[in-house]
Every structure is written in C-alpha cells, then in structure tokens.
Backbone of each chain as ProteinMPNN parsed JSONL, in Angstrom:
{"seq_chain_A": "XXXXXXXXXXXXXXXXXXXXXXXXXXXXXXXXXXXXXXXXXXXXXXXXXXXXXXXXXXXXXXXXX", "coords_chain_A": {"N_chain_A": [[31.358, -209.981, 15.016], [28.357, -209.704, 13.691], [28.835, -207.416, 13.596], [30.868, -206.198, 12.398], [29.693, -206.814, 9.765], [27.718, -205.877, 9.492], [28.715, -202.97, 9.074], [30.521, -203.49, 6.732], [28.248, -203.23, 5.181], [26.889, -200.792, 5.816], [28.878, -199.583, 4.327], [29.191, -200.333, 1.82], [26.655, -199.301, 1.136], [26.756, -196.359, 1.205], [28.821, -195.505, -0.487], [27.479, -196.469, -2.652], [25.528, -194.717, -2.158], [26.558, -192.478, -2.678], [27.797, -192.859, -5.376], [25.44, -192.622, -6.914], [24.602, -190.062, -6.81], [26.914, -188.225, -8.276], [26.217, -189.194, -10.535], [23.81, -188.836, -10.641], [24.254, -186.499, -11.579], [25.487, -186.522, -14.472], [24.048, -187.648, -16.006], [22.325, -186.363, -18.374], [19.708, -184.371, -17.573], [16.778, -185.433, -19.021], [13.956, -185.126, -19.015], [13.751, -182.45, -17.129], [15.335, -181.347, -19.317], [12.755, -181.186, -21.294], [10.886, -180.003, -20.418], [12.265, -177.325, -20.068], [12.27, -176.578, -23.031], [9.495, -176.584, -23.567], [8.673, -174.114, -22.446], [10.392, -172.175, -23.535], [9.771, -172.302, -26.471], [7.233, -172.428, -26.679], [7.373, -169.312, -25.485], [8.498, -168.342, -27.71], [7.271, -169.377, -30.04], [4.817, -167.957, -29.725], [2.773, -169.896, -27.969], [0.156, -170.871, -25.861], [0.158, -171.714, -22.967], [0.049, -175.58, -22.751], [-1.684, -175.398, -24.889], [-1.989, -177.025, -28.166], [-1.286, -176.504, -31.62], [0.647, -174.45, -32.988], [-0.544, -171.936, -34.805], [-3.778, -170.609, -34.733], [-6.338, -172.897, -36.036], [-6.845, -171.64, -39.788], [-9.223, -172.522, -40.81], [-12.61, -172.823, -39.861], [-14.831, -174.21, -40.108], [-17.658, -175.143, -38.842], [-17.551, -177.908, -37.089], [-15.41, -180.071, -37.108], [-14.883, -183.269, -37.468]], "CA_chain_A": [[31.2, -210.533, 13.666], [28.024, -209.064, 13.076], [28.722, -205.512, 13.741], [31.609, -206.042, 10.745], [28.643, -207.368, 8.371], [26.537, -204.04, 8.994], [29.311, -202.012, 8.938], [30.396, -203.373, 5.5], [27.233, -203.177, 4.322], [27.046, -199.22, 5.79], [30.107, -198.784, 3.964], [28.546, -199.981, 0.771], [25.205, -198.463, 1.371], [27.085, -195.175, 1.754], [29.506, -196.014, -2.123], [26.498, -196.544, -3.629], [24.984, -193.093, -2.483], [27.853, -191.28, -3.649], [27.822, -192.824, -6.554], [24.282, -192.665, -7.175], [24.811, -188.826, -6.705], [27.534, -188.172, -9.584], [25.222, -190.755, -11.757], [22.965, -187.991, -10.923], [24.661, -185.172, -12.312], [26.532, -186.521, -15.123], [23.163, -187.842, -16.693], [21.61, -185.348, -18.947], [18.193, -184.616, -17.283], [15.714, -185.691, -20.281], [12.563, -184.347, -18.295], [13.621, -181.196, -17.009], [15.325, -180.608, -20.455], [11.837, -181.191, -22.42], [10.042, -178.593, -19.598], [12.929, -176.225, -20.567], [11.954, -176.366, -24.493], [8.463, -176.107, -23.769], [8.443, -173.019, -22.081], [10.94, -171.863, -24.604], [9.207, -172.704, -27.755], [5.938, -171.452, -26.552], [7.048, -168.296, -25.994], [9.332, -168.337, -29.362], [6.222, -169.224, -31.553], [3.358, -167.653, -28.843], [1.771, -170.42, -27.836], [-0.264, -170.548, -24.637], [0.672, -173.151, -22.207], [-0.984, -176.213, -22.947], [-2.123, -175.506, -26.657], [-1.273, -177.877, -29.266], [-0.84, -175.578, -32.506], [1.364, -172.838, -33.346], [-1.22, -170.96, -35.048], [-4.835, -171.037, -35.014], [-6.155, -173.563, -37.434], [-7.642, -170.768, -40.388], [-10.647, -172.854, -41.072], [-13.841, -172.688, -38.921], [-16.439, -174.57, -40.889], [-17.9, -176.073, -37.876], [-17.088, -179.363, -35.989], [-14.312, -181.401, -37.714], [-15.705, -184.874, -37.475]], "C_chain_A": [[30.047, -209.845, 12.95], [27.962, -207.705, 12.625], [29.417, -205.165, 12.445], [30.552, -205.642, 9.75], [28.446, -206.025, 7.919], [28.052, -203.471, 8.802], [29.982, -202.268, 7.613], [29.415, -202.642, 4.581], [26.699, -201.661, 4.603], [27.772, -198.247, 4.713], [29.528, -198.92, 2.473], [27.346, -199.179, 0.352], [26.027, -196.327, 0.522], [28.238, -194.695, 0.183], [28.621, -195.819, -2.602], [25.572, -194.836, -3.604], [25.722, -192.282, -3.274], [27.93, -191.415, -4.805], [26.689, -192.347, -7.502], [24.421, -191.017, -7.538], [25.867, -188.179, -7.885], [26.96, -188.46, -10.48], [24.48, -189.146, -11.961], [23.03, -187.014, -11.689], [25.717, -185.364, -13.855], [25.511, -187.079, -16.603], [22.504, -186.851, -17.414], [19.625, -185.47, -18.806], [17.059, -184.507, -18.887], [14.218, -185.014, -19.862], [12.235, -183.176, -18.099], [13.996, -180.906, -18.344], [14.213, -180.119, -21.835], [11.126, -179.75, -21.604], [10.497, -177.294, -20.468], [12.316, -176.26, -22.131], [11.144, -175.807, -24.298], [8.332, -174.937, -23.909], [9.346, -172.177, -23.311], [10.145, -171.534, -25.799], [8.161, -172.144, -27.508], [6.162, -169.994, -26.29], [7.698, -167.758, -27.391], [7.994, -168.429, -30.129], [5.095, -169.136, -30.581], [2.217, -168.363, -28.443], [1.223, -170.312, -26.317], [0.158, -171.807, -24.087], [-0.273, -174.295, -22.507], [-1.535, -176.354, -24.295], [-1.439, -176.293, -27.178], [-0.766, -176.754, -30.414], [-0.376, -174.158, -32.412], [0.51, -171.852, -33.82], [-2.779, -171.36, -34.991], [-5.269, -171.401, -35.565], [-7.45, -172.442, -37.712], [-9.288, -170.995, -40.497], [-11.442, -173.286, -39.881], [-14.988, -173.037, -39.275], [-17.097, -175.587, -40.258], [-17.39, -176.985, -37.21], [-16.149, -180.274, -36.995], [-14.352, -182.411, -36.639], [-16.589, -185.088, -36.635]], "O_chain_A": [[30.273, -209.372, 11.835], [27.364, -207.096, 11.738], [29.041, -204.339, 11.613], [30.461, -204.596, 9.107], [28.679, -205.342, 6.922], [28.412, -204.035, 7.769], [30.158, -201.184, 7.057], [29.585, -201.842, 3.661], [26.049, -201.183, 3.674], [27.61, -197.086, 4.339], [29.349, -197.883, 1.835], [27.223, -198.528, -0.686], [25.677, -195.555, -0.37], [28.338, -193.499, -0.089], [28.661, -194.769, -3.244], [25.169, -194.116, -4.518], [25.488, -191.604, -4.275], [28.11, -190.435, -5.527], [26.879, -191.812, -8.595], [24.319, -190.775, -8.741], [25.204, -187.363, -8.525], [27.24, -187.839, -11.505], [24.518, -188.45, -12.976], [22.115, -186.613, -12.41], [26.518, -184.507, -14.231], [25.87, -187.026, -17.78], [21.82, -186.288, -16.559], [18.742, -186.096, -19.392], [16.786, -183.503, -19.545], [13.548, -184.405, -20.696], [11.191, -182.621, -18.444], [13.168, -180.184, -18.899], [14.383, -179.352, -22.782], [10.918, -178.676, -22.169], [9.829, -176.538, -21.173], [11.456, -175.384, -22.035], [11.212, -174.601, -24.533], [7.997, -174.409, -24.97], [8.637, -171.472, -24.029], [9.911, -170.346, -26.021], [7.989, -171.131, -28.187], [5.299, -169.251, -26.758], [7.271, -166.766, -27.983], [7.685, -167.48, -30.85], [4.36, -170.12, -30.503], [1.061, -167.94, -28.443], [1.904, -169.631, -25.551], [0.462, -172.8, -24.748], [-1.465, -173.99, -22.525], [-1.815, -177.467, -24.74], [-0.269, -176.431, -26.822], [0.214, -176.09, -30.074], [-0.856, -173.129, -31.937], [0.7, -170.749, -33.308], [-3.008, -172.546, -35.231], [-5.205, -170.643, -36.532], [-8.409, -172.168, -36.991], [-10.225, -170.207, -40.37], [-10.974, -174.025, -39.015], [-16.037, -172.474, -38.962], [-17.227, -176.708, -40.751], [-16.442, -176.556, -36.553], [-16.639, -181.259, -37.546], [-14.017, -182.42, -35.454], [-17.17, -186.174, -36.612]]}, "seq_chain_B": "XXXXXXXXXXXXXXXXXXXXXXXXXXXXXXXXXXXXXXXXXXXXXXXXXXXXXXXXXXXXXXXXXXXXXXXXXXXXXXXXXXXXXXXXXXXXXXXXXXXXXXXXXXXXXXXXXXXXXXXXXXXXXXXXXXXXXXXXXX", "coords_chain_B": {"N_chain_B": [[22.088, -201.152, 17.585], [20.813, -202.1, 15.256], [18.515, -200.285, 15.338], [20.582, -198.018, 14.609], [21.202, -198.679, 12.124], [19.394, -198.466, 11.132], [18.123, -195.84, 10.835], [20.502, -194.793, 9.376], [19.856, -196.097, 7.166], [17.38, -194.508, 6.783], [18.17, -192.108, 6.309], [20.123, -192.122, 4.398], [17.556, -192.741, 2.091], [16.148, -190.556, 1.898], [17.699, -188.38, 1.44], [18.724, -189.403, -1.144], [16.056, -188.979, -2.47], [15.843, -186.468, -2.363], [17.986, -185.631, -3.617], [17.059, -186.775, -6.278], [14.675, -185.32, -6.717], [15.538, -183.495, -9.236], [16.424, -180.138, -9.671], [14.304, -177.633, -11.819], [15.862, -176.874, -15.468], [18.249, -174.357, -15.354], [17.204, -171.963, -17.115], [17.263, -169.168, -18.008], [18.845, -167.04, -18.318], [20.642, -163.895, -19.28], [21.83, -164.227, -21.944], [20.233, -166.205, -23.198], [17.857, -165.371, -23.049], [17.992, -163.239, -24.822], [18.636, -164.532, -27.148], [15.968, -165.809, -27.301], [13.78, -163.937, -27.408], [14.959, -162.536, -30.352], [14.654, -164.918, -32.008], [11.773, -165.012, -31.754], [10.853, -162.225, -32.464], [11.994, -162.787, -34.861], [10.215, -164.914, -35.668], [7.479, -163.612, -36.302], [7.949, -163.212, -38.653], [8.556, -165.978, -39.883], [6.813, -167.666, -39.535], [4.701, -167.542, -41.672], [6.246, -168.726, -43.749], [6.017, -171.124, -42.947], [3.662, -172.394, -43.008], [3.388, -171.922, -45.972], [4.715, -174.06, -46.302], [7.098, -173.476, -47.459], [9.479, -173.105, -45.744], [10.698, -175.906, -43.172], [10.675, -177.643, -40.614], [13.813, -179.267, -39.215], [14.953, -182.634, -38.831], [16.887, -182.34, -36.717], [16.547, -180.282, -34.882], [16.549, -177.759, -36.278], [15.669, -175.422, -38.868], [14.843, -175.506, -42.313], [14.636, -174.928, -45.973], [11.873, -175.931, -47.806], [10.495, -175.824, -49.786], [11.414, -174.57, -51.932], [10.201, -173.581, -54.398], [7.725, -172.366, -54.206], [8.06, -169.824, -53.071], [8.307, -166.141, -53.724], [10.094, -165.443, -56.472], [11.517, -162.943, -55.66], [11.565, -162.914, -52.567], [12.829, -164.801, -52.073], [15.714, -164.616, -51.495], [16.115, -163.283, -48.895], [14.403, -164.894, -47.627], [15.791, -167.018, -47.127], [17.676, -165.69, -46.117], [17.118, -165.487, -43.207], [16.678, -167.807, -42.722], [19.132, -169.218, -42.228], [20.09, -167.109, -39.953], [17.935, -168.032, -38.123], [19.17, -170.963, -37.735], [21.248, -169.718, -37.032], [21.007, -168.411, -34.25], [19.341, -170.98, -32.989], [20.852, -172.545, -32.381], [23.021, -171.171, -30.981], [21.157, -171.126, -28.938], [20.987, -173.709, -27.653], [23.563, -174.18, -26.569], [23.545, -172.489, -25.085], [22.147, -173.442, -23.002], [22.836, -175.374, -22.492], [25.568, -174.576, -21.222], [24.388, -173.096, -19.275], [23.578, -174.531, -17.481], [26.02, -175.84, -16.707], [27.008, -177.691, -18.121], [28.308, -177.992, -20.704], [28.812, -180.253, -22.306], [25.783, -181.025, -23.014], [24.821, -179.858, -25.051], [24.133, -180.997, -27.302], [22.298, -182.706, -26.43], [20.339, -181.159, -25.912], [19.611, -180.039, -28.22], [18.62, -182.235, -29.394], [16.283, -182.726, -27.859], [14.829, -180.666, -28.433], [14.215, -180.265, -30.935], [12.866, -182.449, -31.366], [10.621, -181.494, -29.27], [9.901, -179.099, -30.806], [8.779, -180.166, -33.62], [6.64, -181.635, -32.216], [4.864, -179.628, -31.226], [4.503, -178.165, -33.633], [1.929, -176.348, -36.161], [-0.383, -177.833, -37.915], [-0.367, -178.866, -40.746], [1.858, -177.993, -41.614], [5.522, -178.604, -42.575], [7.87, -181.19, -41.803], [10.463, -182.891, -40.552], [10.567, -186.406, -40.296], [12.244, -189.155, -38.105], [14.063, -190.47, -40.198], [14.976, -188.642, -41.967], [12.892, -187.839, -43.836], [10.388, -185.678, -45.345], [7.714, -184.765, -44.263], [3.988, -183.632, -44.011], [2.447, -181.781, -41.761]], "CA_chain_B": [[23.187, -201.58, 16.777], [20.054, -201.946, 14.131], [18.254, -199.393, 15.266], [21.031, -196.702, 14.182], [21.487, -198.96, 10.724], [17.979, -198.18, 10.005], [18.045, -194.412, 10.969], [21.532, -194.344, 8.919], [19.124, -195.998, 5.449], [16.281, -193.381, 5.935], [18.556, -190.724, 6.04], [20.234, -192.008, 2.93], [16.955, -192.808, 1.247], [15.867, -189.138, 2.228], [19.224, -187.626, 0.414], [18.515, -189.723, -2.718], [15.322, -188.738, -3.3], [16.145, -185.109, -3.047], [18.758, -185.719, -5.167], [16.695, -187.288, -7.608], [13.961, -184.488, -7.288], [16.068, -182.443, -9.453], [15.855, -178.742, -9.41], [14.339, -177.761, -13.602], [17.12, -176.627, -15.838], [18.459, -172.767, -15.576], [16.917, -171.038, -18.533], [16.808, -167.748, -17.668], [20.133, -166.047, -18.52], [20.366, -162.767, -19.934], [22.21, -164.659, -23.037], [19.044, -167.038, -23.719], [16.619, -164.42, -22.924], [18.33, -162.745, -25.819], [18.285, -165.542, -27.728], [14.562, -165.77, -27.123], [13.523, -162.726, -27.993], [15.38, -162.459, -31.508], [13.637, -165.987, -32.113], [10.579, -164.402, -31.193], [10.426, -161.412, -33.526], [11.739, -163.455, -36.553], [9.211, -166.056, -36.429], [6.55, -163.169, -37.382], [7.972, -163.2, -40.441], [8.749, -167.223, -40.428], [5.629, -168.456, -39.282], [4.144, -168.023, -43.454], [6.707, -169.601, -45.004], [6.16, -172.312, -42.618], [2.237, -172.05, -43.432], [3.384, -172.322, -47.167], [5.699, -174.851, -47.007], [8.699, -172.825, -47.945], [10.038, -173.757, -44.908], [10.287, -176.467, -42.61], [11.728, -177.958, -39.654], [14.021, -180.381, -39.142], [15.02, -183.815, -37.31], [18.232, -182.126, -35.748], [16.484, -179.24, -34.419], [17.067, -176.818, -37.261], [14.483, -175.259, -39.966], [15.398, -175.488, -44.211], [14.052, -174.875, -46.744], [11.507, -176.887, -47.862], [9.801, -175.757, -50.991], [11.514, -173.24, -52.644], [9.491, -172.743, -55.825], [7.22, -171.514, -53.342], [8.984, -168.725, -52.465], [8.561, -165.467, -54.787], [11.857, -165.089, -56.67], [12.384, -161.634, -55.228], [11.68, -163.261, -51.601], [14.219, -166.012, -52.017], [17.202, -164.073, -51.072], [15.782, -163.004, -47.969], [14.333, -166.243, -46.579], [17.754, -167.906, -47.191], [18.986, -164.816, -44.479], [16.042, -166.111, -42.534], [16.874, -169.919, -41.994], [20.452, -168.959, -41.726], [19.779, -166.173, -39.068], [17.385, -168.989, -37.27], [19.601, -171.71, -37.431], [22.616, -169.766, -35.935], [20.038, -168.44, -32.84], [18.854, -172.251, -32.397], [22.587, -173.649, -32.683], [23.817, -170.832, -30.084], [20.338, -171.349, -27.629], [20.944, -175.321, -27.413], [24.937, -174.256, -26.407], [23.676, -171.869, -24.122], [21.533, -174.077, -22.267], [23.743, -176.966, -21.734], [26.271, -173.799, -20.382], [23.721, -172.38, -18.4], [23.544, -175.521, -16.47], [27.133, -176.159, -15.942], [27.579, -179.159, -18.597], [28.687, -177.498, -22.173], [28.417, -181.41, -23.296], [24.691, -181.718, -22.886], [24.327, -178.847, -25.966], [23.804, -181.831, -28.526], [21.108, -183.554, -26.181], [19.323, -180.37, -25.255], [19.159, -180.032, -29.584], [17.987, -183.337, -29.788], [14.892, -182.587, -27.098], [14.218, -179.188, -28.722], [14.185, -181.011, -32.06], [11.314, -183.47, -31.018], [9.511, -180.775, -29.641], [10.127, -177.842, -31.611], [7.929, -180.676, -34.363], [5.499, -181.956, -31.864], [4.145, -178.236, -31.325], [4.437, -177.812, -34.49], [0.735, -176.586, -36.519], [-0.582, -178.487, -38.984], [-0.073, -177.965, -42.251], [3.547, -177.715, -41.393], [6.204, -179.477, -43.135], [8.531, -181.436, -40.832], [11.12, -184.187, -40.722], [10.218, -187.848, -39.861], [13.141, -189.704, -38.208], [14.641, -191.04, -41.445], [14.905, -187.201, -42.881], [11.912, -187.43, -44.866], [9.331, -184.735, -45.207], [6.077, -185.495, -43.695], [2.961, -182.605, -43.745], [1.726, -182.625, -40.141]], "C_chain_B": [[21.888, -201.022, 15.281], [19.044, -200.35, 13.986], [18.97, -197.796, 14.622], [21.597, -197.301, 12.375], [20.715, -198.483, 10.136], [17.509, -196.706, 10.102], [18.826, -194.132, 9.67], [20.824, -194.554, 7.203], [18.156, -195.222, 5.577], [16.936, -192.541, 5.93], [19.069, -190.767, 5.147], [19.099, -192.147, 2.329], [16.319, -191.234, 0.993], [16.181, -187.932, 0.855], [18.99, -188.009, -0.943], [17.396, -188.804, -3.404], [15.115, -187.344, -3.603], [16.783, -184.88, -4.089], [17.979, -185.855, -6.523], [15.547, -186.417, -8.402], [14.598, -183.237, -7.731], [15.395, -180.917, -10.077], [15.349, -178.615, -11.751], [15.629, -177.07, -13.898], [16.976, -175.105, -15.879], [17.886, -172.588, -17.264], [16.89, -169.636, -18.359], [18.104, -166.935, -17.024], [19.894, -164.754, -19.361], [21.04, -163.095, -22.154], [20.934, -165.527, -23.827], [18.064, -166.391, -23.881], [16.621, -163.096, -24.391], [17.616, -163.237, -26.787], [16.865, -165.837, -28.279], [13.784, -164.785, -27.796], [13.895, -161.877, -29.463], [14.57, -163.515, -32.602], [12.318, -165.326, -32.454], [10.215, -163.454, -32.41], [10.786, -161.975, -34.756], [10.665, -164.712, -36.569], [7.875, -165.618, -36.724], [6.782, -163.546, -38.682], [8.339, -164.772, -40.903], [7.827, -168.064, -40.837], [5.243, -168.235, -40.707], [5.193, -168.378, -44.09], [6.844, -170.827, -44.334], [4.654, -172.83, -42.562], [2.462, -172.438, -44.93], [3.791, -173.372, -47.794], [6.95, -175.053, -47.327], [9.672, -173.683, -47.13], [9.976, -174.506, -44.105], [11.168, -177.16, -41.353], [12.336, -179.233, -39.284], [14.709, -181.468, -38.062], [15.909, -183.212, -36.24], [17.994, -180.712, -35.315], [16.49, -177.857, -35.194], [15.926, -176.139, -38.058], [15.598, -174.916, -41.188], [14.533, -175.378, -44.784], [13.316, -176.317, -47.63], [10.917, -177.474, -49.599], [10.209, -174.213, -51.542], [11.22, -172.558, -53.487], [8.371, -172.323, -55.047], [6.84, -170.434, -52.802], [8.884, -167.527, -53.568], [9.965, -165.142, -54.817], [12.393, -163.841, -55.557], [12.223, -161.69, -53.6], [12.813, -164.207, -51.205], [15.474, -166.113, -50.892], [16.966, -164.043, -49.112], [15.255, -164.226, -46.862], [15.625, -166.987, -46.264], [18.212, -167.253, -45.893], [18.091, -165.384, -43.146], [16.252, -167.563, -41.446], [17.892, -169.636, -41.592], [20.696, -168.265, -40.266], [19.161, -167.348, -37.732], [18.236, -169.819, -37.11], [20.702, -171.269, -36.57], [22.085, -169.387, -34.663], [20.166, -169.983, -32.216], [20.586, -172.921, -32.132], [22.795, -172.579, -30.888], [22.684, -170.818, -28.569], [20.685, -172.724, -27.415], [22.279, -174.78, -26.572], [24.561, -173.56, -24.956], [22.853, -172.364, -22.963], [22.375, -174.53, -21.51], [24.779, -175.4, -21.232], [25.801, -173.1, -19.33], [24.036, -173.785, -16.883], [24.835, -176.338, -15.799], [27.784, -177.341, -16.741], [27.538, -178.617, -20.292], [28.133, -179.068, -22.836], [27.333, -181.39, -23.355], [24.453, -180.862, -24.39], [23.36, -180.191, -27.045], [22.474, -182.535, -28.001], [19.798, -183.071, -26.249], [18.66, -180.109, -26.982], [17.927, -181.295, -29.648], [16.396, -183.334, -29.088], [14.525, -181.849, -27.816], [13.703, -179.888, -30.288], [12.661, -181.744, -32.041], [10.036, -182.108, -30.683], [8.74, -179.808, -30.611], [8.416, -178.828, -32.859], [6.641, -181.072, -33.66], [4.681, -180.859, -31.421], [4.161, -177.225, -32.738], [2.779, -177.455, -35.316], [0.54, -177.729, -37.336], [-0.792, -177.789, -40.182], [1.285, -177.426, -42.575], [4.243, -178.401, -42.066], [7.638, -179.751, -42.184], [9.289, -182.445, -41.291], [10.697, -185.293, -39.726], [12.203, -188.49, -39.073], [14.234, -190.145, -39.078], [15.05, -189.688, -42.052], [14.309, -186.965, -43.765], [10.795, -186.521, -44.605], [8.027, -184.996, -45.274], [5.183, -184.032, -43.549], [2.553, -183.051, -42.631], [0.284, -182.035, -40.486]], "O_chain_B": [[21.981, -200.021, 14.57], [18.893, -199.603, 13.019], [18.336, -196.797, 14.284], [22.204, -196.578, 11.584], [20.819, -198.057, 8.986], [16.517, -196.378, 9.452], [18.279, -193.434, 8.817], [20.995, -193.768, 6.271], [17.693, -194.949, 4.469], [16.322, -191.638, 5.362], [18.954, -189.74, 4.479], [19.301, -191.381, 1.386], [16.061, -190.865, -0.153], [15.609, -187.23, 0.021], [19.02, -187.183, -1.855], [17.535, -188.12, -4.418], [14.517, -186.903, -4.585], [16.508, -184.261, -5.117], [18.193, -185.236, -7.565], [15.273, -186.401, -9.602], [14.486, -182.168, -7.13], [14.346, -180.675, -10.674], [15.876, -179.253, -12.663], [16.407, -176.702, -13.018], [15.956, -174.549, -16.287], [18.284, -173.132, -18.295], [15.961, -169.148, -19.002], [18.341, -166.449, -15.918], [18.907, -164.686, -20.093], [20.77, -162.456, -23.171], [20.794, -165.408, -25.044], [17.283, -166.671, -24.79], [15.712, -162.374, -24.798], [16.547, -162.862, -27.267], [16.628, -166.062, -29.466], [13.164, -165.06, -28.823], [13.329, -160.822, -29.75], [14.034, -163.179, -33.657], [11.987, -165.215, -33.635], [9.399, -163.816, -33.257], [10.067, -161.771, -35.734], [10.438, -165.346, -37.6], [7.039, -166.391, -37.192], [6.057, -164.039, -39.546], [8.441, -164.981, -42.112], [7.749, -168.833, -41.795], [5.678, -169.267, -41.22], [5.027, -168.332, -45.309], [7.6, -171.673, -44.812], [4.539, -173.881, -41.931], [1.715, -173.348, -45.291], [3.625, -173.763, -48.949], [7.675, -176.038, -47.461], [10.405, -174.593, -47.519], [8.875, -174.261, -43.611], [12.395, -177.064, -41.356], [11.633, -180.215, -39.047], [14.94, -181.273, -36.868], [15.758, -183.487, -35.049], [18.935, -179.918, -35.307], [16.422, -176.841, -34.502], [14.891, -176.603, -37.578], [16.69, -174.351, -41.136], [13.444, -175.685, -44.298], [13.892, -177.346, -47.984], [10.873, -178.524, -50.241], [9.587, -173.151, -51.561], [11.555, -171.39, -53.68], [7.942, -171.419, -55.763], [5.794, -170.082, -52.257], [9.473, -167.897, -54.584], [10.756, -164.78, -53.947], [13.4, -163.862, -54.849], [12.649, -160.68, -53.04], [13.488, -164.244, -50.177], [15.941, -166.901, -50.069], [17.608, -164.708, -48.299], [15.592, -164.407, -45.692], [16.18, -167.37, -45.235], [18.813, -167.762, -44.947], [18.694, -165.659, -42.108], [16.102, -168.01, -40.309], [17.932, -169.704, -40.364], [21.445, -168.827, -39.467], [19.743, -167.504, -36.659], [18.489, -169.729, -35.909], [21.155, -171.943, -35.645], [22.632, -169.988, -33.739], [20.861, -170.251, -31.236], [20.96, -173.938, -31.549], [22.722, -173.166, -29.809], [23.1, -170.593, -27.433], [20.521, -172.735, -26.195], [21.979, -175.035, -25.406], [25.082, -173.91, -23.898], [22.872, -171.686, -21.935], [22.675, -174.305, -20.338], [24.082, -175.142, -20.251], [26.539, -172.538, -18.521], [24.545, -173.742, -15.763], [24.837, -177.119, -14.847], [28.787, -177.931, -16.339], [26.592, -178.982, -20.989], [27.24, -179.121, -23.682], [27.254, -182.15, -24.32], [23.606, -181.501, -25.015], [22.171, -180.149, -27.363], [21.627, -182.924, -28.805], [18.718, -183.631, -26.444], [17.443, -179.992, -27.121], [16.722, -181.21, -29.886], [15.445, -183.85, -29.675], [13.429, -182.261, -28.195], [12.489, -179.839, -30.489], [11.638, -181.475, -32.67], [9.051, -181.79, -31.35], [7.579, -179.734, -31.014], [7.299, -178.313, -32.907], [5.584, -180.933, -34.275], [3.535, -181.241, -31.184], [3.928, -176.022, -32.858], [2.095, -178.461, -35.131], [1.421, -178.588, -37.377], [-1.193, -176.674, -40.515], [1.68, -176.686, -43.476], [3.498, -179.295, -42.467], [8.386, -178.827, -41.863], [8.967, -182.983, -42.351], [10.517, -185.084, -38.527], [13.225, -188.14, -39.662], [15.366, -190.17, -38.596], [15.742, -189.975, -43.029], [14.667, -186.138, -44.605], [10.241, -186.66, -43.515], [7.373, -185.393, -46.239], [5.788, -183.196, -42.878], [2.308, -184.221, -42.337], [-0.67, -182.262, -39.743]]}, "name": "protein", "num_of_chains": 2, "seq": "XXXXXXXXXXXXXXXXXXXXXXXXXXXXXXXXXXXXXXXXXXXXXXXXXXXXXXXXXXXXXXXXXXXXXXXXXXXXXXXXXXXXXXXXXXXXXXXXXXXXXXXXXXXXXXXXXXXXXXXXXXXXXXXXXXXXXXXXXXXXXXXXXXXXXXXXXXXXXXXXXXXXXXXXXXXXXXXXXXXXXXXXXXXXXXXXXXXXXXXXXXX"}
C-alpha cells in the first residue's frame, strides 16, 4: 500500500519535472534577454560596461550638487 | 524504499536547477554581428540629432523623429534615411535574436526588453518615450 503511495507520488514528482522543463523553454527568458541588450547596446552606442550615459555629459563646471 | 525516494528528489532537484540556470541568450551570429556593426557606425552620425532633439527614441524600441524644425532643411532628407535605415537594423536585430535562440516568437519580447533599455542607457538630454507615448527629456 505504501510502496503504491511513493510510487504515485514518484510518478508525479517525475510529470511535474518534465513539465517544469518545457515551462522552461517555452518562457521567454526576461533576464538573459536584458544581459543580451546590454552588451548589445553598449557596444552599438560605445558605452563601457557599467556606465550610465551614452555620451559624456559636455559640462564640467565642477560638482553637480 | 525511502532511502531511494530521497536519492530519486535530489537528483530531480539537481536537474531543475540546472535547468533553471539557463545558459545567456546566443548573440553572436554572423547576422547580428552584422547588424551590430552597421548600428554602430550610424549612430556617429545619430548620436547629435539625438543630442539636439531631432531625434528620439521610442516606447516600442524604435527611434523618430522628434523635433524636426531642428533639423537644417537641407539635413532633413537625410535624417529621415537615418531613422528609416535604424529602424529596419533594430526591427531585423530583435528577429534575429529571438531566431538565434531557436524561438522566432520571442522577436516582439526581445523588442520590448531592448526598448526599456535602449531608454534607460539612454544620456541625458535625450528625448525619449514615457509608457503612454509621450515625450519626456531624460
């Protein structure tokens, strides 16, 4: 009787991976796809990794704020 | 009996979480790398009319025109080939993503990321779209 139980509950265990696994691939990765831009976009408008602005801001009149 | 139940869930929890540490997305086709590199040399010449205003970029990934009195008449013509030129690049890098990776459908999502960023690395002093499609100076 209990060996059934587990072995249902293997059998779902084992559904749920599989499914879990399709799920996986059918989802459009949101995370890796922002990485991909980055790197993209920075070298499209030359930014360095990490920098905020596209271009260097022109003005240099000391310490803003 | 339990002992090989509980071997049988770490070796699925194992499998998941490889699964789940998915690999980043292919970028690095000789079609994108194109792509890239065409990008690349026109946004010498984009980057000041996106400094002026002229042009600007918008919610759906795209750049338009923003301020065309801006623009000297006898430049006009030429920015127009400009945005046009950019937008069909950005249209055919989003396509070639989502194909790089094996899922043609994702093209519209991979816009929609590039979109967000494309504005949040945007300089300041830029002219951008807000959610709503209104034009916001960053």
């Amino acid at each position: 009787m209990q060996n059934r139980l587990v072995g249902w509950i293997g059998t779902g265990v084992a559904g749920l991976t599989l499914a879990g696994c399709v799920t996986i691939n059918i989802y459009f990765p949101a995370a890796e796809a922002e990485k991909a831009a980055d790197k993209i976009i920075d070298q499209v408008w030359q930014l360095k990794p990490g920098a905020k602005p596209a271009t260097p801001p022109a003005q240099t009149k000391g310490e803003a704020k | 009996m339990k002992q090989r139940v509980s071997l049988f869930l770490v070796a699925m929890l194992a499998f998941a979480s490889a699964a789940l540490a998915a690999a980043d997305l292919e970028i690095n086709t000789p079609a994108i790398a194109a792509l890239q590199s065409a990008m690349q040399t026109r946004h010498n010449k984009l980057a000041a009319y996106y400094a002026s205003g002229a042009v600007g970029l918008t919610r759906d990934g795209n750049v338009a025109l923003h301020d065309a009195s801006s623009i000297p008449l006898a430049e006009r013509q030429s920015v127009n080939g400009l945005v046009a030129d950019e937008n069909r690049d950005r249209a055919a890098l989003y396509r070639e993503i989502a194909r790089a990776n094996a899922h043609p459908e994702w093209a519209a999502e991979v816009r929609t990321t590039f979109a967000q960023r494309w504005i949040d690395k945007a300089a300041s002093g830029w002219w951008v779209q807000n959610p709503s499609g209104a034009w916001v100076k960053k």
